[in-house]
C-alpha positions, -999 to 999 in steps of 0.1 A, spaced: -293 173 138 -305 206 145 -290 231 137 -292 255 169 -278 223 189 -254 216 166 -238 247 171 -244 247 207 -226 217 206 -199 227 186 -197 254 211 -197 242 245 -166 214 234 -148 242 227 -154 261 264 -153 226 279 -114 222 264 -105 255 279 -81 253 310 -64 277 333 -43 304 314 -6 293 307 14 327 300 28 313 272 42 281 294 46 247 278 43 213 297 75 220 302 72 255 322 88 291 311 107 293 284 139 313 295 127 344 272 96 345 296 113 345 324 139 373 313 113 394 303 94 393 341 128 405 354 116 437 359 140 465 377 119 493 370 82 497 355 67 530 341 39 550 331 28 545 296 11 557 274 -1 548 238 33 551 214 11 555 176 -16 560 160 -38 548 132 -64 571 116 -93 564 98 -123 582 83 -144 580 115 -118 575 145 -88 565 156 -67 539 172 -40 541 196 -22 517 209 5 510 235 39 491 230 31 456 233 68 445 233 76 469 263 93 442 290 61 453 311 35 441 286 59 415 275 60 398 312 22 404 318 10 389 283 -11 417 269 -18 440 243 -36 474 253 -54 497 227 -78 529 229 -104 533 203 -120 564 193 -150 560 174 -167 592 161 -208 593 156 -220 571 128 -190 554 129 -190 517 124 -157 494 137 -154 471 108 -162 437 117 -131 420 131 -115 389 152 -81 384 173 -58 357 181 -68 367 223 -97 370 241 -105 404 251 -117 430 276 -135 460 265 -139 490 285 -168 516 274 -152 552 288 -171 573 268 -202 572 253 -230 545 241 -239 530 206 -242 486 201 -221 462 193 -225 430 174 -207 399 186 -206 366 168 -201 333 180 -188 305 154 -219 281 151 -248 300 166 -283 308 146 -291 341 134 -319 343 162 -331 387 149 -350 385 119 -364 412 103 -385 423 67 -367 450 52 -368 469 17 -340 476 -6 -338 496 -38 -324 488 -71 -329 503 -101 -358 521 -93 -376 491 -81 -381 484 -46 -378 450 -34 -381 432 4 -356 408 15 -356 390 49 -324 398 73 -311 379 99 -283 380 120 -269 370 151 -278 392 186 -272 424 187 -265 446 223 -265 476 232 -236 497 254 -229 523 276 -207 542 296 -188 520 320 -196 487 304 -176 455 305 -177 439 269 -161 402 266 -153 387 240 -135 353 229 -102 344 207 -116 339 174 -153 356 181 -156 381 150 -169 416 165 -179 455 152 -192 484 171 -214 515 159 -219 547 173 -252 558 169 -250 585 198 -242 623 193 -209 620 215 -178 604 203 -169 566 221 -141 559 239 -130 520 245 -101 504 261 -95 473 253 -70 446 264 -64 412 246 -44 381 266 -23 371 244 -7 351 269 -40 336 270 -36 296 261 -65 303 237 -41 323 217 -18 291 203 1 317 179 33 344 198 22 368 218 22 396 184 -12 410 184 -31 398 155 -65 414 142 -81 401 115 -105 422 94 -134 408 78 -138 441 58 -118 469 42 -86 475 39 -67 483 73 -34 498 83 -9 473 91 -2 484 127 -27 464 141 -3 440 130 25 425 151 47 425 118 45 460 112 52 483 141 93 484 131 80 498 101 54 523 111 78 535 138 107 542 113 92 554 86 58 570 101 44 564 70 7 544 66 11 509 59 -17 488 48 -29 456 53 -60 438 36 -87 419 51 -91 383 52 -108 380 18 -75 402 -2 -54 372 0 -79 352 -17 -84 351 -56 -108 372 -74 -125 340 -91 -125 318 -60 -150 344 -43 -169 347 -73 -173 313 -77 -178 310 -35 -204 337 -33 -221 344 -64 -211 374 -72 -200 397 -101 -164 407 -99 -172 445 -91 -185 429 -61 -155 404 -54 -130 434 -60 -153 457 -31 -151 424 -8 -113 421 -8 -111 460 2 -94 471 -34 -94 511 -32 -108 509 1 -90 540 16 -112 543 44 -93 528 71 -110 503 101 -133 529 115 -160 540 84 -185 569 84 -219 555 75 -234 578 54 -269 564 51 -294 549 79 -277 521 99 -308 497 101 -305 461 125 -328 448 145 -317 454 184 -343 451 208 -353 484 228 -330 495 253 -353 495 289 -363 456 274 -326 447 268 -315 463 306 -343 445 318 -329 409 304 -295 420 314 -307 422 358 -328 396 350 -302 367 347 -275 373 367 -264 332 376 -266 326 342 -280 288 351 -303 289 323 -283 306 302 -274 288 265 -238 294 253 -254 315 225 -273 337 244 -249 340 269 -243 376 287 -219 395 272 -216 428 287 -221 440 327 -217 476 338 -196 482 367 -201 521 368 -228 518 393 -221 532 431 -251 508 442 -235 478 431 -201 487 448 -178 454 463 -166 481 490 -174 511 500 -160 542 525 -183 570 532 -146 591 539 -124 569 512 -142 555 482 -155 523 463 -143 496 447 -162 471 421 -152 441 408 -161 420 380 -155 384 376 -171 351 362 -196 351 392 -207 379 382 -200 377 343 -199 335 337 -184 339 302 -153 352 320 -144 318 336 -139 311 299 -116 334 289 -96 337 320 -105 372 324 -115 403 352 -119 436 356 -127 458 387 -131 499 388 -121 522 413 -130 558 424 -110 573 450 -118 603 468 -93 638 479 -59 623 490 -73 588 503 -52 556 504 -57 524 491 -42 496 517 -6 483 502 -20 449 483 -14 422 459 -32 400 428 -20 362 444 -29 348 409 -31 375 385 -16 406 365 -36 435 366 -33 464 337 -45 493 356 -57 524 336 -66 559 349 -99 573 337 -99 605 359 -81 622 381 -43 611 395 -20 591 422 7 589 438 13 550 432 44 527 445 51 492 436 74 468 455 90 438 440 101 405 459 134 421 469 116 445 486 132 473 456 105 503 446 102 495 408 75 522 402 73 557 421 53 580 398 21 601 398 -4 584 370 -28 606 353 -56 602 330 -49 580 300 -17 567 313 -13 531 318 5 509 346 12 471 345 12 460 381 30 420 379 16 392 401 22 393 440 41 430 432 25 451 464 8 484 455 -2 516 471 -20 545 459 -28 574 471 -54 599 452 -44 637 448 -66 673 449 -90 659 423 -88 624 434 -82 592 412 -106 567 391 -95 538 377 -106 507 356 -82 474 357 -79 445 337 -69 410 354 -56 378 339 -77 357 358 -113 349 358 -112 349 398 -83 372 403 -78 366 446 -61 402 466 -42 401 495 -44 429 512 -10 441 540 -31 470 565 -64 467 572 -88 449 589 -88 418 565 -45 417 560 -17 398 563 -7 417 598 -42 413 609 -40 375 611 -3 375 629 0 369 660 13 402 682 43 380 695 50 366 657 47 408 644 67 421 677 94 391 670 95 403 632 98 438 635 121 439 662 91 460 684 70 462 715 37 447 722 20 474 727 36 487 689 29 451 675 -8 455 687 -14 488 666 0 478 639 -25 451 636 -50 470 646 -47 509 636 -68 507 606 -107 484 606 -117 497 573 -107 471 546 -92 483 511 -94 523 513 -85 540 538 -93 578 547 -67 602 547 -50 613 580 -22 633 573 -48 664 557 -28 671 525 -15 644 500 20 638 490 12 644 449 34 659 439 36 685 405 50 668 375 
């Protein structure tokens, strides 16, 4: 058989097997640890609790066993990655989200049993003698500022910077994904070097008591000096250099020479990006990838006096219906609202790239479990069917979210499209123990949708 439709048949069994997220739920349902740890009194603010350097960035990462991240099944990290600095190539037990914040360079994702479809001539040197050698390798795509990166459990990635400004990523994995069959511990497994052990579920206790820099190996360290000899040809120079021995570089490496791959032009690959947006005759290996939601044009919702509001899901993105994943972004003008709302089949992980909030969130007892201003680089887990409402302060307040659901569906409580909207006046006047006449404005007070313009003229931020 073919090779190319081997592997695209390899492939598609494996999307075709994938079913609605579980959350960690057998056939059974919740396991009572589940359940104990989405009995939330009160949520917070976060922010990333460590660090791990390397030679050409950093890591930080939030505290996946907070009850908050715990309930919502994730794992939340912010990469730094300085200029000619390569991410060492790398999978996880979760699919992923990827957030581009900051910055542009190209990213390399590979899917198990896809062709190496960019080939290229190139020239090496050894020992004074220059010699050609044909590369290939699997596509390769570019990113930028305010792009949407997906990629699956399993899927080994790597990003380079090739701009002149650092790049900022968030990224969050679903480990409660049920494409993650292991706990809900973050796993990343390194292809290359020698990496600290905090990306490790095993090793946080560690790094947080001692605050010392543990490593862990790649993949190929556990493995025996002469099986990769034998497995790949190699002197044992070479074997020792594969395992990451002496490798002190950390997971983020400076490359000191020219960083050459073959990646198609930038104006071609936007091009090819607009250009096959149903994805109907897409193949699994050349699948979209990445989709920018930065761009006011291409706004869900927008308020001349309020804001916008975009959303990303696998209409948009089809690989998402795979992974169970979404993400919307939103920018909120001087002390507007947004409408007090809910995710009906979804966590969202809502991070603030600019600006701050006043935020509230309301459980089912009707109890205020969050009442805090957010500010940039502080994170907020917002549980399914909890009602939020923001409201932006001097600067206003941008955000990026990430939803556990490929299709994540919003209810919305004001507005001209909520819940009091479709009551009947009698049913709201019977409920609320008021008038007509007050039943009838409350439905009715607002016709914009999801943000709302201010109308009280200052906000109600107040100074941390």
């Amino acid at each position: 058989m073919n090779t190319s439709l081997l592997g695209l048949s390899f492939l598609l069994i494996i999307l075709g097997t994938v079913s609605a997220r579980s959350r960690g739920q057998s056939e059974h349902g919740f396991s009572q640890e589940d359940q104990a740890q989405c009995q939330l009194q009160r949520l917070n603010a976060q922010e990333p609790t460590f660090r791990i350097q390397s030679e050409a960035g950093e890591s930080e990462i939030w505290d996946w066993k907070d009850d908050q991240f715990r309930c919502a099944g994730v794992v939340a990290a912010r990469h730094t990655i300085n200029p000619r600095g390569l991410f060492l190539p790398s999978y996880s037990n979760a699919p992923l989200l990827m957030y581009i914040l900051k910055g542009n360079g190209m990213s390399g994702v590979l899917m198990p049993g896809c062709p190496e479809t960019f080939q290229s001539s190139q020239e090496s040197q050894v020992d004074e003698k220059s010699t050609r050698f044909h590369d290939q390798h699997q596509k390769i795509r570019r990113f930028r500022q305010g792009d949407v990166i997906a990629i699956g459990a399993g899927w080994t990635h790597w990003c380079y910077n090739d701009g002149n400004e650092d790049v900022v990523a968030i990224v969050v994995e679903d480990t409660g994904n049920n494409l993650n069959q292991l706990d809900q511990n973050p796993r990343k497994f390194f292809l290359a070097g020698n990496p600290q052990q905090g990306f490790q579920g095993q090793g946080t206790e560690q790094h947080h008591q001692t605050g010392e820099k543990q490593n862990a190996g790649n993949v190929f360290h556990g493995i025996e000096e002469e099986f990769l000899v034998q497995i790949f040809g190699i002197d044992r120079e070479t074997a020792r250099k594969l395992r990451g021995e002496d490798d002190k570089r950390g997971h983020i490496v400076r490359v000191e020479q020219g960083f050459q791959v073959i990646s198609p032009p930038s104006r071609r690959e936007e091009q090819e990006r607009r250009s096959n947006d149903n994805g109907l005759d897409e193949t699994v290996c050349s699948t979209k990838l990445i989709e920018n939601i930065n761009d006011p044009s291409r706004a869900d919702i927008f308020n001349p006096q309020a804001g916008r509001f975009n959303t990303l899901t696998s209409y948009d993105l089809p690989i998402l219906k795979s992974l169970k994943l979404s993400a919307e972004r939103g920018v909120l003008y001087r002390n507007a609202l947004v409408s007090p709302h809910y995710k009906l089949n979804a966590h969202s992980i809502l991070y603030c790239t600019r600006g701050d909030a006043k935020i509230q969130i309301t459980d089912q007892s009707g109890s205020c479990v969050f009442d805090e201003v957010v500010r940039e680089g502080q994170m907020v887990v917002v549980p399914q069917n909890f009602v939020i409402v923001k409201e932006a302060g001097e600067q206003g307040f941008e955000w990026v979210a990430f939803r556990t659901n490929d299709v994540a569906m919003q209810g919305t409580l004001a507005g001209r499209t909520s819940a009091l909207r479709g009551l009947p006046a009698d049913v709201i006047a019977a409920s609320y123990r008021v008038s007509r006449e007050q039943a009838r404005r409350l439905k009715t007070s607002r016709e914009e949708t999801l943000m709302f313009e201010s109308r009280s003229g200052s906000p109600r931020v107040a100074a941390a």
